[in-house]
N, C-alpha and C positions, 0 to 999 in steps of 0.2 A: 497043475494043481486043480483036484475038481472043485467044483461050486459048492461044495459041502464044505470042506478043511479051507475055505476062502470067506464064508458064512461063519465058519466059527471062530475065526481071527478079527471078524467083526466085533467092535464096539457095543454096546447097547443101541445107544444112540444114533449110530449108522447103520445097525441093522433096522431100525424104524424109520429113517428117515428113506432106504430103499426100497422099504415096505410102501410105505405110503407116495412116493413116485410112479410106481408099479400099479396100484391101486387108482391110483389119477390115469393114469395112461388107460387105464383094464374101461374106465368110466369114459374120456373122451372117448373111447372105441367103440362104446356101447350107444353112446349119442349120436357119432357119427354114423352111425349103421343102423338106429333109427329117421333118424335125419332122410337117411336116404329110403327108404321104406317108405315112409311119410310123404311124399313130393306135393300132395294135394291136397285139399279140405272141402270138406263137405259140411252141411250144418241142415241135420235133422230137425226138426218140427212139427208138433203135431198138437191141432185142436181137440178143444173136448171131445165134440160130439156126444152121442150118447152113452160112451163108457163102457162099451159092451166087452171091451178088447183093452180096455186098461192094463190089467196086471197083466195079462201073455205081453205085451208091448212091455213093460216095465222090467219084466224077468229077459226078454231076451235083451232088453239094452245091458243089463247087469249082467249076463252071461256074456253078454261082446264085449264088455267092458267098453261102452258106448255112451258119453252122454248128450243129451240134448234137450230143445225146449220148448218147452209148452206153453201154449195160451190159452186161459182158461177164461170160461163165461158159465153161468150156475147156470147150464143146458138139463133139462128133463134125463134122466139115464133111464136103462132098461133094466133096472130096479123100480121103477117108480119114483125116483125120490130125484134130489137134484145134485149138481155136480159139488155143488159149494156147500155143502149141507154136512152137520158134523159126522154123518156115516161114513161120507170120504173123507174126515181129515187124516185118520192111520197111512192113506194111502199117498196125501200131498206131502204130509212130512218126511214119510220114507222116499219119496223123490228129493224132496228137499236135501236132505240129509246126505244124499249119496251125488250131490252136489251137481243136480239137472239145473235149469235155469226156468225163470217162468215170465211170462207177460201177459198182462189183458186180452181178453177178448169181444168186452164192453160186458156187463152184468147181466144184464136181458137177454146179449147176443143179439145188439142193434144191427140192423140192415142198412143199410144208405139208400135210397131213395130218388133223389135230388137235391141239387140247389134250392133252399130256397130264397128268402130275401130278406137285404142286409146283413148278409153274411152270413145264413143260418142255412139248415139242410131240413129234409124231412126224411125222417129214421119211421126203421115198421119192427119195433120191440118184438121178438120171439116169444119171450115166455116175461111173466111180470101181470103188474095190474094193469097195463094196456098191450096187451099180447095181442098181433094181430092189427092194430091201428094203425093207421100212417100219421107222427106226429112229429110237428115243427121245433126241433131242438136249437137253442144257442148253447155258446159254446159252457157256459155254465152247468147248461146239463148236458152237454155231452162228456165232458171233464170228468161231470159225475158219475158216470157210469162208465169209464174207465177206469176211474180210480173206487169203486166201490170192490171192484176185485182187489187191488191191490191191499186195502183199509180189509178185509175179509180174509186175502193169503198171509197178513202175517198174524191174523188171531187164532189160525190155525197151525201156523209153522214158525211163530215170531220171528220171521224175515222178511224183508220187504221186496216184490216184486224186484226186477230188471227196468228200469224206465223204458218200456217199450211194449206195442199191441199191436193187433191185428184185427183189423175191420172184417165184420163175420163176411164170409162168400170173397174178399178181398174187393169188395166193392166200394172205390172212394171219392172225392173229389179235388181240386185243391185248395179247395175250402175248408173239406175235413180232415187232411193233413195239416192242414193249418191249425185247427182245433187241437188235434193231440200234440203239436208243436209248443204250442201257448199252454198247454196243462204240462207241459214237460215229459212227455211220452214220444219216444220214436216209433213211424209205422214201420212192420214189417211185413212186404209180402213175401212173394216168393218168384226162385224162374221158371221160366218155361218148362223146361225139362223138370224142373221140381214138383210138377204136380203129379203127383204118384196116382192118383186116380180111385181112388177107394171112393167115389162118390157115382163113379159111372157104372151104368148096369154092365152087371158082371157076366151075364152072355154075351154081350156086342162086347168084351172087354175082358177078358178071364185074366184071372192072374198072372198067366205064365207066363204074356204078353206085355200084361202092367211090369214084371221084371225086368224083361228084355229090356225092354224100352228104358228103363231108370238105368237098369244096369249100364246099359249100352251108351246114352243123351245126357247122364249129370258130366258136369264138368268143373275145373276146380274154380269153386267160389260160389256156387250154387246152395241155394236157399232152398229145401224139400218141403214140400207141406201133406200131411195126411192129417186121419184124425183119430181117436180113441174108442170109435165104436160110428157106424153111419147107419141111419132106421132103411134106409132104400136097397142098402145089396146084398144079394142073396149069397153070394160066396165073399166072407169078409174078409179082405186085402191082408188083414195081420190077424195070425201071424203067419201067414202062409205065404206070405212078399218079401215080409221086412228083413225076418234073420237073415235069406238066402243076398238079399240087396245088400247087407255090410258084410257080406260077406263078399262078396262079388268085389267092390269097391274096395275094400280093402285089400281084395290081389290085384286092384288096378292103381294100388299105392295111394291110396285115400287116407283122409286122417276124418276126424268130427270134432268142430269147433262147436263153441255153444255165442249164442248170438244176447248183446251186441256184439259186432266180430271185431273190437277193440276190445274186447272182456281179456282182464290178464289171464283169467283161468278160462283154460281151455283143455278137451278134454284129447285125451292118447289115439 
């Protein structure tokens, strides 16, 4: 008897319930065959900087269907103006929205300096009304300027940061992990292999090199860090690295998580 006159001696009722068997089986298969595709994770990251390279970074994480996350600090961009400043909110919402993740980068884009004493550090502010100083923060005001991004990203995108940051240069102590500990911020750096290199002069460094090396040295659980725009290199790392990098990693069965990397939502 063929599958057709055996179909049509069916029920209602059993012909939906072999429908939807079918249907379950067709969906494990499809998970299980991403599952395997998948074997690895990688977790993209990338500081302000000066912005110059925002949206080409933005379009191509949305064309990889890629996401990952940012830590922001109100850095000068190459508009003139600044990163937290309502000219960029179109552009933090639409990240928001397409479900990136974000953490501090301190407000100024504090430096760490040193220990200083009882327990405090000496920070050298980037940009601010002491840009430029080397000045003795407790943890009260370091708190604060961590969380000044945070109180700032959701008036612009009414969500509240990731509890978590990244000391500008990744420069800290454990004193001032202790600080964002006590303010409720995890730090994040990054590894080894993670440093993609958009900060090193790009003669002694050309991109094709910075690829290899990423492509070749991430491995799974690895933390990346770049940034959004950098004033020092003359041939800019994105988007002339990044697309070909998920690309790359993803024929080496990569997946990209977004950090913290207990986050339920994690991205394909």
């Amino acid at each position: 008897m063929g599958i057709i006159n055996i179909m049509k001696r069916l029920s209602p009722n059993a012909f939906i319930l072999i429908a939807a068997v079918l249907m379950l089986g067709c969906f494990s298969l499809g998970a299980n065959a991403q599952a395997a595709e998948c074997s690895k994770k990688v977790y993209l990251t990338f500081d302000t900087g000066n912005m110059s390279v925002a949206e080409k970074v933005a379009e191509i994480l949305k064309r990889q269907n890629v996401k990952a996350t940012f830590f922001l600090a109100n850095e000068k961009t190459y508009r003139g103006d600044f990163a937290l400043d309502d000219s960029w909110k179109p552009f933090w919402q639409q990240l928001a929205k397409e479900g990136n993740h974000f953490g501090s980068h301190t407000y100024d884009h504090d430096y760490f300096v040193k220990d200083g004493p009882k327990g405090q550090v000496f920070e050298k502010p980037q940009f601010g009304p002491k840009a430029g100083e080397t000045v003795l923060y407790n943890e009260a005001v370091m708190c604060k300027q961590i969380r000044r991004v945070d109180q700032r990203f959701h008036e612009m995108t009414n969500q509240p940061l990731q509890k978590i940051w990244r000391a500008p240069g990744g420069k800290t102590s454990p004193t001032l992990i202790r600080m964002g500990d006590m303010c409720g911020y995890q730090h994040i750096g990054w590894a080894p292999a993670g440093f993609l290199g958009d900060e090193l002069n790009s003669e002694k460094h050309p991109n094709h090199l910075l690829l290899d090396k990423a492509s070749r040295d991430l491995k799974d659980g690895d933390i990346t860090m770049a940034h959004l725009g950098i004033w020092s290199r003359k041939d800019p790392w994105a988007p002339a690295v990044l697309e070909q990098l998920i690309v790359n990693l993803k024929g080496r069965g990569f997946c990209f998580g977004l950090l913290p990397k207990d986050s339920a939502n994690q991205s394909k």
